[in-house]
N, C-alpha and C positions, 0 to 999 in steps of 0.2 A: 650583639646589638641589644639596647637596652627596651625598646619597645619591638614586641612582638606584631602587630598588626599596624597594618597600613592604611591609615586616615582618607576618607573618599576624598578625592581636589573637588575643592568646590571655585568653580569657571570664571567666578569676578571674586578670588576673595584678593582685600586690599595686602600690602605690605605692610607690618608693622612699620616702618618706616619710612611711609609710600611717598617718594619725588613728585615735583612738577613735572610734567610731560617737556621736555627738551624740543626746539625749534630744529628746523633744517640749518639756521644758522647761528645758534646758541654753542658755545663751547661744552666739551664734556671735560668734566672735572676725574682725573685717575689716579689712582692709587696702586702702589707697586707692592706686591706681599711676596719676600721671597726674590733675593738681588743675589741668587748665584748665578750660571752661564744661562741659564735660559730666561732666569729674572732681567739680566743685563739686555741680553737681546729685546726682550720686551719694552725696556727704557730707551734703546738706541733705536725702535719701530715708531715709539710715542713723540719721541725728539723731534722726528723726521716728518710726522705730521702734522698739518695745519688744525684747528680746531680742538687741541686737547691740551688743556693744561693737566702737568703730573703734580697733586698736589700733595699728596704725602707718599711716602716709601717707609719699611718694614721690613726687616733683617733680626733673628736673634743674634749676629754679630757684628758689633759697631765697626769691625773694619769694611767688610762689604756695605753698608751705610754710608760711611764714608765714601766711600770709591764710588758706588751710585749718587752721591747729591757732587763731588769733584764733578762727572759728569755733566751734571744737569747745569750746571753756573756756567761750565767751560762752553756751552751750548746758550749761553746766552738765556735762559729763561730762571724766572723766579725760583729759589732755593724751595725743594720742600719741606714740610714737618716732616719730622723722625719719629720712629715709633721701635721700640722693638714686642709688642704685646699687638695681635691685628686688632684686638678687640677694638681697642680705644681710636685704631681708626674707621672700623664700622660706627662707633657713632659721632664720625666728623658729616656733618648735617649737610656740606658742601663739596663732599665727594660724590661724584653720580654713579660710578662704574669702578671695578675693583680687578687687577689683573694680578691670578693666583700663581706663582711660579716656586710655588714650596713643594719638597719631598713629597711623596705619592699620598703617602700616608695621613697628609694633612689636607689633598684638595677636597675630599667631601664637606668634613665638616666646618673646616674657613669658607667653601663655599655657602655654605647654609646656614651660617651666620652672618655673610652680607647678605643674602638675597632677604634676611627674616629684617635685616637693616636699610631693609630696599632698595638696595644697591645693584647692579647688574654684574655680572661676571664674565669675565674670560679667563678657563680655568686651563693652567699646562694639561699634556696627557700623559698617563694615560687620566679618562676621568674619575677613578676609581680607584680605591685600594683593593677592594673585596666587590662581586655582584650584589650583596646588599646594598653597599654605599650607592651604586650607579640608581637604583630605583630610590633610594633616598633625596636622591639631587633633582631628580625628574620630577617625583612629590613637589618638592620644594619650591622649584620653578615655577610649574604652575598654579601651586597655590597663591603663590608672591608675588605674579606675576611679571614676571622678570627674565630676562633675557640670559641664558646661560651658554655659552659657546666653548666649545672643546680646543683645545690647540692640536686638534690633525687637520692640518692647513693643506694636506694634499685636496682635500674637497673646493678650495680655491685655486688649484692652480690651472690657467687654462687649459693647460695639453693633456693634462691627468680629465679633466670635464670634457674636452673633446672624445680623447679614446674612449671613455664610459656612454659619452653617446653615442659613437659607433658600435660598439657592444648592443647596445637596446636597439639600435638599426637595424642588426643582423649580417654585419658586413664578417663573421664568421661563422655565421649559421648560431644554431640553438649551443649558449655556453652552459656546461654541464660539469667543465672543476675549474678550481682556481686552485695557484699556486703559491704563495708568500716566501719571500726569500729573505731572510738577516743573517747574513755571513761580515759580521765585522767587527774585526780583530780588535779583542780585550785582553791585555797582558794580565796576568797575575796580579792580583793586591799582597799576595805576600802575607807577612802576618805582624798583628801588632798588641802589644799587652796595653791595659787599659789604661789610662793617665788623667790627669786633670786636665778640664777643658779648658782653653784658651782665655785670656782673660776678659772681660766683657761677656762672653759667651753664654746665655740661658739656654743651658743643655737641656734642663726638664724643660723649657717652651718649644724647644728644638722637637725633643720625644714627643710633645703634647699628648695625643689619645694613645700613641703606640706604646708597648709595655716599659718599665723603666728598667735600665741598663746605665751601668758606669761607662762613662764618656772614651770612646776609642777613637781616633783620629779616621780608622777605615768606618764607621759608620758614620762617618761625618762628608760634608761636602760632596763629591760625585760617587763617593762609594757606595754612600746608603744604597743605591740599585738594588747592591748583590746580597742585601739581608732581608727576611723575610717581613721582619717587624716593619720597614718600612721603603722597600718596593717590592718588583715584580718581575725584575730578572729583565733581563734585555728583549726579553717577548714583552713586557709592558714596557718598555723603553723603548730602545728603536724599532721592536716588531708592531709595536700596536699599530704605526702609520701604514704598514704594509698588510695588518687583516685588516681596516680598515677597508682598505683601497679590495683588499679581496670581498670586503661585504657587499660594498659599492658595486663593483660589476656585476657580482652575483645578482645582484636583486634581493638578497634575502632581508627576510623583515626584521626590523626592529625586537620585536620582543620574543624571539628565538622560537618562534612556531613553528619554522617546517625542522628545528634541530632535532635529530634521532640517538647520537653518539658522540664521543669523543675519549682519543686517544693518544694520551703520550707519553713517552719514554725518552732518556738521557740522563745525562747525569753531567757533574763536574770533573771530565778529564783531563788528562796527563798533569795540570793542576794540583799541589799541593798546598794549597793557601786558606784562609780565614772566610773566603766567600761562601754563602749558602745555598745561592740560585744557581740551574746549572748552565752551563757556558755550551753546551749542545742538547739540542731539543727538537725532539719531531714528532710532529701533531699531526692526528686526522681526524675531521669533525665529516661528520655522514650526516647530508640535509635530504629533504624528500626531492628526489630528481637533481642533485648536487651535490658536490665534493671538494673541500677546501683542507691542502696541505698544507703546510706551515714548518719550514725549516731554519733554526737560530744556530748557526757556529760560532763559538766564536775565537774559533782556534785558524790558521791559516785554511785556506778551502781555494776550491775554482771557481772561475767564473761561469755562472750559467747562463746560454745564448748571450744577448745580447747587454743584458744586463752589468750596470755597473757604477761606480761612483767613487770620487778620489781617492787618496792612500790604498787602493789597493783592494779595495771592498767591492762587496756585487749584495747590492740590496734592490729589491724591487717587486714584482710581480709578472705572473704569466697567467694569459686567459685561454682555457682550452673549448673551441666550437666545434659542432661536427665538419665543417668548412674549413677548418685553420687557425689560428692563432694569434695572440697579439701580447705583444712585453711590453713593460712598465716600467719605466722609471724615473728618480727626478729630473731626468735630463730632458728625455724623449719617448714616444709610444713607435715602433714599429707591430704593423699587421702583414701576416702570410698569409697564402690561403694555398690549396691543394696539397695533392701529394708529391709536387715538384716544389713546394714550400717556395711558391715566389712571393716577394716583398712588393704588396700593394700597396700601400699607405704608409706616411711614416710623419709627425711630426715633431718639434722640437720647444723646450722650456724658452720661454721669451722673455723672464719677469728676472728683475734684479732682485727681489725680495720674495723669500718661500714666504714668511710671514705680515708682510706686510699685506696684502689682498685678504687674508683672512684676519685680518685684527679690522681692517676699513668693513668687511663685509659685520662686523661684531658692530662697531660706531652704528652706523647706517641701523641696524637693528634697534639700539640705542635710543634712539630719536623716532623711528618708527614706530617701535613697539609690537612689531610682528614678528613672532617668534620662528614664526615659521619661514621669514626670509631669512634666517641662519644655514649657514652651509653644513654646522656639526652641533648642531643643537645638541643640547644633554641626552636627548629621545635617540640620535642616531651613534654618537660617539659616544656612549654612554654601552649599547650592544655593542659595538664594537670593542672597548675595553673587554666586557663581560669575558667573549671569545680565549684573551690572553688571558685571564681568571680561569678561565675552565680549562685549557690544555694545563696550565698550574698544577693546579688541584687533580685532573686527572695523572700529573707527574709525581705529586705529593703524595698521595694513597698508591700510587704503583698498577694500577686498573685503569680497562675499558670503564665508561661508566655512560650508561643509558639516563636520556634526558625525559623528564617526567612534562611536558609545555605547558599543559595543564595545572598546575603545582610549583609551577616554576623550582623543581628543584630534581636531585635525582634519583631514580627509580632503588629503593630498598637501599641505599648506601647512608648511614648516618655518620661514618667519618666524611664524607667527601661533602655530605651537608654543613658537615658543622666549619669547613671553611669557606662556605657562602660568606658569614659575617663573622665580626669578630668580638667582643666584649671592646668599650673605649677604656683607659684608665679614667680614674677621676683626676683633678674635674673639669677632664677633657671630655665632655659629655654631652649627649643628643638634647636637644631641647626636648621639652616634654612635649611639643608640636611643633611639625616640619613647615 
């Protein structure tokens, strides 16, 4: 990171770029940064709803551009501008709201160039690349004041909110560990020599801040996950929704106060391939009075309890009370209780869309202004990322490694510091203020 100390928030300062205050019935004007599978998703969310014009879209690859504005016409609404640089659509004067759906490695800092554009954000997850970025994004929000929302949309789904208030009810007694489950099956990438990029392709906008590397097809499109330079391995991919949802029940705070520990081990088995992150990982973080596991396979596995979700997968969560028990997942919550383990409670997902109630709960914020009616503000999806950063790193140095809360960093260990944050290349670089 290129600035060592963190700027006090000052509570009204403006945005460089500060909008009109939006009506309850004023449209929001959006911009699409980032038109691979979950950029798409995002444009077929916006399509679907009333009140939002998409008025530009951002791909470094003209055919994913293409295939997003094909969309948009075929859908009946106005063509948008094309960009492949986001910059130059942060200073489109008549975008209100920016939805980031780029490589991990790029949502800090495109976030914090629209919010310094006064733009508002919905940023994919995880929100981070590194725990520095996560406290850089939170800076920036509230300086700018500006709305920034995570895409872990299990915090809007009702039956996922109902079970988490059963939890704080006590309908299992006092919960004291959580479980996190990612068992879902990822083939091999296989291996690939490096080649020329496609044509249209701005491979160095592609890398932006991450280090530069000759264009290989496996770190392009869904594979970046499995390299270091620009994601975070399937624990920041589909794990991060499930410690999420393990933060959530717990209760535990935002800025990692009652954390004491963290450990994990794995590696990339039976595997022969090009990938860097490994495909089996098991975490345990030690809180004061709590205990959160965390299991990623992603080789074939069981199903555990009740848990489950199609092709074959078992992703979810389990809460453990002195009373009994309750499972999680997108489907449904079932709760147990005693030692006869009978099924008290159970209910089921009602919503046709995961992400749809959490992009409407983002609008509504929008036009409010209250950050704090966000379901995954940067403040809470922001520690929640953190968590898959730290069993990382705790995998990457090969150690336990004790947490310093105080210091936000950890106790006598200077490797496992030094991948807190990471140096940007140029001139993919930090503003000189957040």
């Amino acid at each position: 990171m290129q600035r060592r100390q963190f700027i006090p928030v000052a509570a009204a300062a403006l945005s460089l770029g500060a909008q009109r205050i939006l009506g309850a019935n004023d449209r929001v004007n959006v911009a699409i940064i980032g038109l691979g599978g979950r950029g798409n998703d995002h444009l077929t969310e916006f399509l679907n709803m009333g009140g939002v014009e998409i008025s530009a879209i951002c791909d470094v690859d003209p055919v994913s551009i293409e295939k997003a504005q094909g969309s948009i016409v075929a859908a009946g609404r106005p063509a948008a501008r094309q960009f492949s640089d986001m910059r130059r659509v942060f200073d489109l004067a008549g975008v209100h709201a920016v939805s980031m759906a780029t490589p991990n490695h790029w949502h800090a800092l495109g976030a914090v160039w629209a919010m310094r554009a006064g733009k508002d954000v919905y940023c994919e997850k995880p929100a981070s690349h590194d725990p520095t970025e996560s406290r850089i994004m939170l800076e920036a929000a509230r300086r700018h004041g500006r709305m920034l929302q995570i895409g872990t949309q299990s915090r809007s789904l009702p039956h996922k909110m109902e079970a988490v208030e059963l939890l704080r009810s006590g309908v299992i007694g006092e919960v004291y560990a959580a479980k996190g489950i990612c068992y879902k099956r990822r083939k091999s990438i296989g291996h690939k020599a490096d080649s020329a990029a496609p044509k249209g392709v701005d491979w160095d906008a592609f890398l932006g801040p991450a280090p530069f590397r000759p264009f290989n097809e496996l770190r392009f499109k869904y594979n970046w996950h499995w390299f270091w330079d620009t994601g975070n391995g399937d624990l920041g991919n589909q794990g991060v929704h499930q410690m999420d949802v393990a933060r959530w029940g717990l209760g535990l705070p935002d800025n990692h106060g009652t954390l004491r520990s963290v450990a994990a081990s794995g590696g990339k088995l039976v595997y022969q391939d090009d990938q860097e992150t490994p495909n089996t990982l098991m975490s345990t973080f030690e809180f004061e009075g709590r205990q959160l596991t965390f299991e990623v396979r992603g080789l074939v596995a069981e199903r555990v309890g009740g848990l489950g979700s199609p092709r074959g997968n078992c992703i979810g969560n389990i809460f453990y009370g002195a009373d009994g028990w309750l499972e999680l997942d997108d489907s449904a919550y079932r709760v147990y209780q005693g030692e006869d383990h009978r099924l008290i409670r159970e209910g089921r997902d009602q919503t046709k869309s995961e992400t749809a109630p959490h992009i409407q709960n983002f609008l509504d914020a929008v036009k409010s202004r209250d950050y704090k009616s966000l379901r995954a503000d940067i403040a809470i999806s922001g520690a929640s990322a953190d968590l898959c950063h730290f069993a990382n790193i705790s995998y990457r140095v090969g150690r336990k490694l004790n947490w310093d809360a105080a210091q936000h960093k950890w106790c006598g260990d200077s490797e496992a510091n030094s991948l807190m944050s990471r140096q940007n290349r140029a001139p993919y670089t930090w503003p000189e203020s957040f």
